[in-house]
C-alpha positions in Angstrom: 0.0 0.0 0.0 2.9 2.2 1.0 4.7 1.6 -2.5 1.3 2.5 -4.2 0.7 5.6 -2.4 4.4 6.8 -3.5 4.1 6.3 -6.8 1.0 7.8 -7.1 2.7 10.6 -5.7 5.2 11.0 -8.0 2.7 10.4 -11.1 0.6 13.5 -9.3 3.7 15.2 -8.7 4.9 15.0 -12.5 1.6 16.0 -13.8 1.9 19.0 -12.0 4.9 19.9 -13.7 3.2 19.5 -17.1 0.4 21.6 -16.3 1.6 24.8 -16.9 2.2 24.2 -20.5 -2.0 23.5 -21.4 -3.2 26.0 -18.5 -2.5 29.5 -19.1 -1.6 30.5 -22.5 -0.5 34.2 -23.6 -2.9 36.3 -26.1 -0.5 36.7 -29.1 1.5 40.1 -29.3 2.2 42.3 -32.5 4.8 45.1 -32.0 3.6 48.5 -33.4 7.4 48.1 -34.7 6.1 46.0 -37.0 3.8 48.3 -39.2 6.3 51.1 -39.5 7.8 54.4 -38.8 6.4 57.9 -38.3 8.8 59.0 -41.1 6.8 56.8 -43.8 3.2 56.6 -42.6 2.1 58.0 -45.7 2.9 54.5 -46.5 1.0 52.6 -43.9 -1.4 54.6 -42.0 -4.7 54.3 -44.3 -6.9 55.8 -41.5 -7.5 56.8 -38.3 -7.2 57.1 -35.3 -10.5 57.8 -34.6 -12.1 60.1 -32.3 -13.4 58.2 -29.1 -16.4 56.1 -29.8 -18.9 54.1 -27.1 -20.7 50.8 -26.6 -23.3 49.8 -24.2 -25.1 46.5 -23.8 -26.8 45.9 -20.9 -23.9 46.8 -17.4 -21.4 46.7 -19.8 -19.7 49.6 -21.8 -16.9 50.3 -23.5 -14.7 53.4 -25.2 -13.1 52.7 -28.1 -10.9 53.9 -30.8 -10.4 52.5 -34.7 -7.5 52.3 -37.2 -7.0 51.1 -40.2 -3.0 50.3 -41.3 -1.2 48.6 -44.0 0.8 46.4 -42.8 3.3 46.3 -45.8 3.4 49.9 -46.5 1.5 49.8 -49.5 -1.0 52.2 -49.2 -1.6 52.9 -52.6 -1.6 56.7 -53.0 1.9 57.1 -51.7 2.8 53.9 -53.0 1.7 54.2 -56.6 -0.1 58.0 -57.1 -1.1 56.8 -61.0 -3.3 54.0 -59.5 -6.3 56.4 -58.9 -8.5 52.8 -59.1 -7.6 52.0 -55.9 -7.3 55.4 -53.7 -7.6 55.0 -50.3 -6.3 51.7 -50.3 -3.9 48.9 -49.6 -2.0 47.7 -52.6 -2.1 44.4 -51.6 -5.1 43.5 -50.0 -3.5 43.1 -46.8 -5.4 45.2 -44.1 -4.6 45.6 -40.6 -7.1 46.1 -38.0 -7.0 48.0 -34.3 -9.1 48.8 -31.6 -8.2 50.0 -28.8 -10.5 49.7 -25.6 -10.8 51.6 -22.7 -13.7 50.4 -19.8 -14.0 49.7 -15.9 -16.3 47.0 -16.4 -15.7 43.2 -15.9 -16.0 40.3 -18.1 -16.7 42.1 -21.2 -16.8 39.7 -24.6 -16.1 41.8 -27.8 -17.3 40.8 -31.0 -15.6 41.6 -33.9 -17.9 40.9 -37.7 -17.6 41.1 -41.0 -14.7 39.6 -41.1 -13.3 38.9 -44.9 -9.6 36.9 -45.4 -9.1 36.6 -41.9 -7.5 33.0 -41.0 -7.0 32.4 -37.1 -3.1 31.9 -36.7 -1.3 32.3 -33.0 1.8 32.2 -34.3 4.2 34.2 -32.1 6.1 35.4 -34.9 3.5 36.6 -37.2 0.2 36.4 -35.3 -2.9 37.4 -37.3 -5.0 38.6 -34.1 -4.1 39.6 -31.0 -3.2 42.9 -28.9 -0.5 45.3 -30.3 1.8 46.6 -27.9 3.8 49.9 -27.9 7.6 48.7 -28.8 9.0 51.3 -30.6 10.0 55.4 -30.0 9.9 55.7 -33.7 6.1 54.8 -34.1 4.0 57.4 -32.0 1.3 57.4 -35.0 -0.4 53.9 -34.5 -2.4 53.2 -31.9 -1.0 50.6 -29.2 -1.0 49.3 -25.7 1.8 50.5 -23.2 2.4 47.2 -21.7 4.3 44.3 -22.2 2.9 40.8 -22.8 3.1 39.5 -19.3 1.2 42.8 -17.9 -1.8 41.8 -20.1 -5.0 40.3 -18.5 -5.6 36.7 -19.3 -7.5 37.6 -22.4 -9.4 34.0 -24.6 -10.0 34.2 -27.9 -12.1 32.1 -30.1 -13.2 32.2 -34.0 -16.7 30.7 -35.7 -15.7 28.4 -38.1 -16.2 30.3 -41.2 -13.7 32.7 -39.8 -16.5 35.7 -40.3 -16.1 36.6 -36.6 -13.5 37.1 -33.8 -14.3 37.2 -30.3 -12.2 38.3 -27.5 -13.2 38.0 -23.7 -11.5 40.2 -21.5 -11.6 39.9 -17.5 -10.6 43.0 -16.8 -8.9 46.3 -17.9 -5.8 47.5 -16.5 -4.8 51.2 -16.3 -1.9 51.3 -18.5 -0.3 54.4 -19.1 -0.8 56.7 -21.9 1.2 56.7 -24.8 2.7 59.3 -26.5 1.0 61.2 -29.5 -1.5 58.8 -31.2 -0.5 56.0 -29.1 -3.6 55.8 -26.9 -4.4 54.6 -24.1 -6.2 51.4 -23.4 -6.0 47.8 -24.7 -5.3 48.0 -28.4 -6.9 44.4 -30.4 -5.7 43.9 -33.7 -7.3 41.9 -36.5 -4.8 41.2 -39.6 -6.8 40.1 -43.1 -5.7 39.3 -46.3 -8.7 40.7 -48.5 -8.6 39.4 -52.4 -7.7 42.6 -53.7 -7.2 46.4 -52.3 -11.1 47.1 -52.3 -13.8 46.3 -52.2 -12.7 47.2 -48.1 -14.4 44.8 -45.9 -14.6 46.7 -42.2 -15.1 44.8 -39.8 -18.2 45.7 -37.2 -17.8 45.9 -33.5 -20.2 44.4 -30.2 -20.0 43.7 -27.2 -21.5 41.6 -24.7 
């Protein structure tokens, strides 16, 4: 009986070792880095940011602010001024997302819609959702979060199968300090698509719950 109880105690004790690796994993980060520099946002800074917006359903509410960014610095009237076709656009197709979220209430799912080329990849490299941090002195044009990825909040995230919507579920918002000139304040989501050409744009629509 003795020799059972101790192995038993070892299995429980090795299992508790393992644990950490399927119990709390990281939202993916995205360095503002990234997307580029103030000197060239011509290139990459489509639109935005907004002025603050609001959402209320129910006891929860939410302030928010939008941008829309071209991740490969092809926005296409600085990239190609002849291509009047597609003004106000990114010459690839490829269209980064961010909102950037500011409440005091708990619990708060946000639903992002409309969704058009977005495919669900954690990748910590290249991740193509997740919340975009504030890593660089050269970018003070894009809106970001002043934290690093261990100061986050244990934020889930989950997709519908069709990949139409993203939702987000986040327990709480810290007060992280403000950035510095369009950095914001607040935690900043980011949605990266890859539309099937530089428009039709597909924007994505934003609820909460």
């Amino acid at each position: 009986m003795r020799v059972t109880a101790a192995l038993v105690a070892v299995l429980l004790l090795s299992l508790a070792g393992t644990i950490p690796l399927f119990g709390f994993v990281s939202i993916p980060v995205r360095g503002s880095s990234r997307n580029g520099t103030n000197d060239i946002a011509q290139l990459w800074n489509l639109f935005g940011p907004t002025g603050m917006l609001s959402l209320t359903n129910g006891t929860k509410k939410i302030t928010y602010k939008q941008q829309v960014v071209c991740p490969t610095q092809d926005e296409t009237n600085a990239f190609d001024p002849s291509n009047t076709l597609h003004s106000g656009t990114c010459e690839s197709g490829a269209y980064l997302f961010l909102f950037q979220l500011r409440s005091s209430s708990s619990n708060v799912t946000v639903t992002l819609g409309n969704l058009n080329g977005f495919v669900p990849d954690p990748d910590p490299i290249s991740p193509s959702y997740g919340v975009l941090l504030c890593d660089s002195p050269d970018n003070t044009l894009e809106l970001c979060t002043t934290a690093t990825q261990a100061q986050l909040p244990n934020i889930t995230f989950s997709s519908n199968p069709a990949h139409t919507t993203a939702t987000f579920v986040i327990p709480n918002f810290p007060a992280f300090p403000a950035g510095k000139v369009h950095q914001g304040q607040g935690i900043t989501l980011f949605l990266l698509t890859q539309q099937a050409g530089p428009n039709p744009v597909y924007l994505p629509t934003i609820a909460i719950h």
